[in-house]
C-alpha positions as CSV (number, residue, x, y, z in Angstrom):
1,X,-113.5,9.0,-14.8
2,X,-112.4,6.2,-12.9
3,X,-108.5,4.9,-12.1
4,X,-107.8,1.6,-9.7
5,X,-107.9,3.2,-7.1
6,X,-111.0,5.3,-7.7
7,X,-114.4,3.5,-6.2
8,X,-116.3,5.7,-8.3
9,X,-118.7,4.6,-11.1
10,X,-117.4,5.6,-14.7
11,X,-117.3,4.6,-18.1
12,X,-113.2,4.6,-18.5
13,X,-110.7,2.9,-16.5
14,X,-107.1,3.9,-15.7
15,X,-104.1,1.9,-15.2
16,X,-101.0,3.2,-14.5
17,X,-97.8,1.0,-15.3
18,X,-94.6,2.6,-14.4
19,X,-91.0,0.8,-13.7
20,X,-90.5,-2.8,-13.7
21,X,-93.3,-4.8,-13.4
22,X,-92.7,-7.0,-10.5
23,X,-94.7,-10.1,-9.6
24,X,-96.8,-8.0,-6.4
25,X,-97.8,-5.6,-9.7
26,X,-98.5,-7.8,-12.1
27,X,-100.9,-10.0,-9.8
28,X,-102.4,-6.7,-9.1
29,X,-102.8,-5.4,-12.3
30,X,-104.4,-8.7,-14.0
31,X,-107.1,-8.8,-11.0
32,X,-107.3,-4.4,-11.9
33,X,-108.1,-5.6,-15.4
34,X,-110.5,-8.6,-14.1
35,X,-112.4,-6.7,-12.0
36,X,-113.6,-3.8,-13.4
37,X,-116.9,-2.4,-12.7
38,X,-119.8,-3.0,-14.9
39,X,-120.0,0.4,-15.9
40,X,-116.5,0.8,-17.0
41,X,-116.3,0.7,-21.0
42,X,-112.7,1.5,-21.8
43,X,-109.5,0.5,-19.7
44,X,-106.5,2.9,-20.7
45,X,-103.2,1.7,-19.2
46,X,-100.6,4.2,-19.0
47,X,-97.1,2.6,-20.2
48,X,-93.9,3.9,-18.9
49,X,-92.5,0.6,-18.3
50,X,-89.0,-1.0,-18.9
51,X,-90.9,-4.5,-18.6
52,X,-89.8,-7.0,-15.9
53,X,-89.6,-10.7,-15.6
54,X,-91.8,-12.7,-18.5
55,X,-93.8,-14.6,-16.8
56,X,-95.3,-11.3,-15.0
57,X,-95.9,-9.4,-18.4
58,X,-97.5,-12.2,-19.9
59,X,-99.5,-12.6,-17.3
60,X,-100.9,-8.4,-18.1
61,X,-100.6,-9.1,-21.2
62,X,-102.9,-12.4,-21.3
63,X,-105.2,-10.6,-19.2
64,X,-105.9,-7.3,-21.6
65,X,-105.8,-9.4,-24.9
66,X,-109.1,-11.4,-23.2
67,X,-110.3,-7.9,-21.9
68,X,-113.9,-7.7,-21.9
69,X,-114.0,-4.1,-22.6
70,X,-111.6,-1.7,-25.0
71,X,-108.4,-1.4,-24.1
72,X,-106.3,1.3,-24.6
73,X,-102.5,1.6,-24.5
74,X,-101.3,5.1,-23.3
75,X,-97.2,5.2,-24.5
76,X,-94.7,7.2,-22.7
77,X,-92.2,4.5,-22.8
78,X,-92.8,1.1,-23.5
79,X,-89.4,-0.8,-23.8
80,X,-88.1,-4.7,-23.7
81,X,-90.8,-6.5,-22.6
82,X,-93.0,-3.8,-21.9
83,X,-93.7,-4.0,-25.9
84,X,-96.0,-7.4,-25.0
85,X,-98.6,-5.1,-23.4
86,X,-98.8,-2.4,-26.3
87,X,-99.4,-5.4,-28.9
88,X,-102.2,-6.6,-26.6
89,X,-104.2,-3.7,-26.3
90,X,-107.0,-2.6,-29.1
91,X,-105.6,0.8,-29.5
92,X,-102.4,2.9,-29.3
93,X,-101.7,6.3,-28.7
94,X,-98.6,7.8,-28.2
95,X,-96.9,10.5,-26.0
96,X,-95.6,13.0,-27.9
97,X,-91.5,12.0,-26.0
98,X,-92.8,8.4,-26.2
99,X,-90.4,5.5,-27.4
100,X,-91.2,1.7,-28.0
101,X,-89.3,-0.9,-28.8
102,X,-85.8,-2.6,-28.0
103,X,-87.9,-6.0,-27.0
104,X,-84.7,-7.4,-28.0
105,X,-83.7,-7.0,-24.3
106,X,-85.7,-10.0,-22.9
107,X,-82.6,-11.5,-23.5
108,X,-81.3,-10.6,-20.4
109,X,-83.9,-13.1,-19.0
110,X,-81.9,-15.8,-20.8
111,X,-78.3,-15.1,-20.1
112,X,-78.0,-18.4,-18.3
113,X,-79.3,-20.6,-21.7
114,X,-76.9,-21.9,-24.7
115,X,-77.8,-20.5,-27.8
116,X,-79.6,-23.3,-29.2
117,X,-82.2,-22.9,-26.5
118,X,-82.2,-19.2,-26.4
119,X,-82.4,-19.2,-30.4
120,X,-85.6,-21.8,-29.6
121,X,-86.8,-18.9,-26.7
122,X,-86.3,-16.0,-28.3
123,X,-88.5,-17.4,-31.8
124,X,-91.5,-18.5,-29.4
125,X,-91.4,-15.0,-27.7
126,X,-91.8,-13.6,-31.1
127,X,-94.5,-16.0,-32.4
128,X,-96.3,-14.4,-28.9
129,X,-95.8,-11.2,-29.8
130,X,-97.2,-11.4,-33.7
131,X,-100.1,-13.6,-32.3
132,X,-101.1,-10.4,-29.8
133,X,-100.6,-7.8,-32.3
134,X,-102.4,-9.9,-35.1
135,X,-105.5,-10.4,-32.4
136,X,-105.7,-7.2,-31.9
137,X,-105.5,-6.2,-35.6
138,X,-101.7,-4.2,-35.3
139,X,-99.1,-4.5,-37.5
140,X,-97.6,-8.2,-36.7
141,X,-94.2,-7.9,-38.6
142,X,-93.8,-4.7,-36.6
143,X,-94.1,-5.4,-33.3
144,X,-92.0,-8.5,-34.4
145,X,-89.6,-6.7,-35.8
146,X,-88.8,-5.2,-32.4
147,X,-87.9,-8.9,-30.9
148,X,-86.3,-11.0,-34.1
149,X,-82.9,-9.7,-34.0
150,X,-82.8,-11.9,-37.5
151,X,-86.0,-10.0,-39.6
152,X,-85.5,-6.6,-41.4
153,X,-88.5,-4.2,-41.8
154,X,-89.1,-2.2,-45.0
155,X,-92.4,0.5,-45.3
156,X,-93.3,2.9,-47.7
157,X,-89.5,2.4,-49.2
158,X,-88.0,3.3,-46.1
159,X,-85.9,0.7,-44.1
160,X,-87.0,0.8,-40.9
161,X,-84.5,-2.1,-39.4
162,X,-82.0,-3.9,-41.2
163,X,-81.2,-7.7,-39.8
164,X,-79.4,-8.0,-36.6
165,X,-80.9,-4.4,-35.2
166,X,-83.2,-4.0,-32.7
167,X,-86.6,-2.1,-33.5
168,X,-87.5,1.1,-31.3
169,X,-90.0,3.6,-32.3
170,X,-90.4,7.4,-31.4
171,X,-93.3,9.4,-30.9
172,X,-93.5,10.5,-34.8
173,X,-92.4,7.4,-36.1
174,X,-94.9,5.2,-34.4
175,X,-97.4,8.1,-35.9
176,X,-95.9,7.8,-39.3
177,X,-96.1,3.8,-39.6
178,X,-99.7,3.6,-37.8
179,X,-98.8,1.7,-34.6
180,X,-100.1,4.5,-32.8
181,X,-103.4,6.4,-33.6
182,X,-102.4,9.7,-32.6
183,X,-100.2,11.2,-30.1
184,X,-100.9,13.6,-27.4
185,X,-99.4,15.8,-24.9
186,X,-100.9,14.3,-22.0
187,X,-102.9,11.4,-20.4
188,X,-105.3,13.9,-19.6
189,X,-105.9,15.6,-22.9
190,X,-106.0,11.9,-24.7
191,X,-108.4,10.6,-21.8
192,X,-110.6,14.0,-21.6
193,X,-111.1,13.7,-25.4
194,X,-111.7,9.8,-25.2
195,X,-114.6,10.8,-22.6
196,X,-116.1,12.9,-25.2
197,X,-116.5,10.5,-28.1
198,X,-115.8,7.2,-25.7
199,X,-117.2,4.7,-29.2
200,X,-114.8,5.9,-32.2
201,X,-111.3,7.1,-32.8
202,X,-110.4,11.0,-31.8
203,X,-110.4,13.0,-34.5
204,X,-107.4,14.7,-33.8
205,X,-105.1,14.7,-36.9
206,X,-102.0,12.4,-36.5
207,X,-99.2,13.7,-35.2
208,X,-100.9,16.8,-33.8
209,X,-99.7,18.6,-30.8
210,X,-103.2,19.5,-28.8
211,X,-102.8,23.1,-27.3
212,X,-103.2,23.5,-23.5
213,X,-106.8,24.6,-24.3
214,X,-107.2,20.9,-25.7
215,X,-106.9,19.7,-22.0
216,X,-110.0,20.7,-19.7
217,X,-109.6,18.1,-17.3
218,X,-109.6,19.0,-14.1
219,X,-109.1,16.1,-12.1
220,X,-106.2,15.7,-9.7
221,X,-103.2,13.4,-10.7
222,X,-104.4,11.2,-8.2
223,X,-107.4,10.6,-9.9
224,X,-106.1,9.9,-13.3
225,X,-102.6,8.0,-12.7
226,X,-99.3,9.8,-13.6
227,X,-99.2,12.9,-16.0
228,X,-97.5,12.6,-19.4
């Protein structure tokens, strides 16, 4: 297994993204993502990210959506703008305390706009966010539920988000409307599993809890990025 700071030859690459993503950490992350080894195969981020400013999570985001490998989106948290780098990443999984959503909160970018503009801002966002999730085959009217303040979102006769709401998902409820794959107790379980069968989906039901003896891995946190 490999993480960015690992020289190491492996097949999966791991990214942690934690706390605001500032312009130092995006540039670093986008040249992470652009530089990976030939060997590498899979590049699993692990989100616990509140987002940061735009033009720096686009930038992550840009650079995973052209990816030349699989990506994989780890959840613990992914809020506000954080959202943008789920939707751009192949696969989901989710944490089993995760929460995602509330993308609504880029506003806070915009405070200094009229509402004309930030009306004008806010519906180009969202036509970004629907065009990442649509490339990489996700819901679209999910993820842009979770920035249109204006859209409601109805599945399986549930409403989900009635108009003028902001979308966030939990753990079980990303499970239950397949924005997420499966969810896990830990990075390590997920990724020690993912090593195993590296070309298809885990197997593990949805919404399972894997048991302790699920998680062989016995790398050091160092090695693998932050625990879930």
């Amino acid at each position: 297994m490999l993480c960015a700071q690992d020289p190491a030859p492996s097949s999966i690459f791991t990214i942690p993204i934690k706390g605001s993503v500032t312009e130092q950490r995006g540039r670093e992350i986008v040249a992470q993502i652009k530089g990976v080894p030939a060997s590498v195969r899979t590049i699993a981020v692990f989100v616990d990210s509140d987002g940061g400013a735009l033009p720096d999570i686009l930038a992550v985001a840009d650079a995973l959506s052209g990816a030349r490998v699989t990506t994989v989106a780890y959840v613990k948290n992914a809020v506000a703008s954080a959202v943008f780098i789920v939707a751009s990443c192949d696969r989901v999984v989710s944490d089993r305390a995760a929460l995602l959503g509330g993308a609504g909160v880029v506003s806070r970018d915009f405070l200094c706009l009229s509402d004309s503009l930030f009306s004008a801002v806010r519906e180009e966002l969202t036509v970004k966010l629907r065009r990442y999730s649509e490339q990489k085959h996700h819901d679209s009217d999910i993820f842009g539920a979770m920035l249109d303040h204006q859209s409601s979102l109805i599945r399986g006769g549930r409403q989900w988000k009635a108009r003028g709401e902001i979308l966030s998902l939990t753990a079980d409820e990303m499970v239950a409307l397949g924005v997420a794959e499966s969810r896990w107790d830990s990075l390590q379980a997920f990724i020690a599993d993912l090593t195993q069968t590296p070309n298809q989906t885990p197997q593990r039901n949805a919404g399972s809890r894997p048991s302790s003896g699920d998680s062989p891995v016995s790398e050091t946190p160092s090695s693998l990025g932050p625990r879930g």
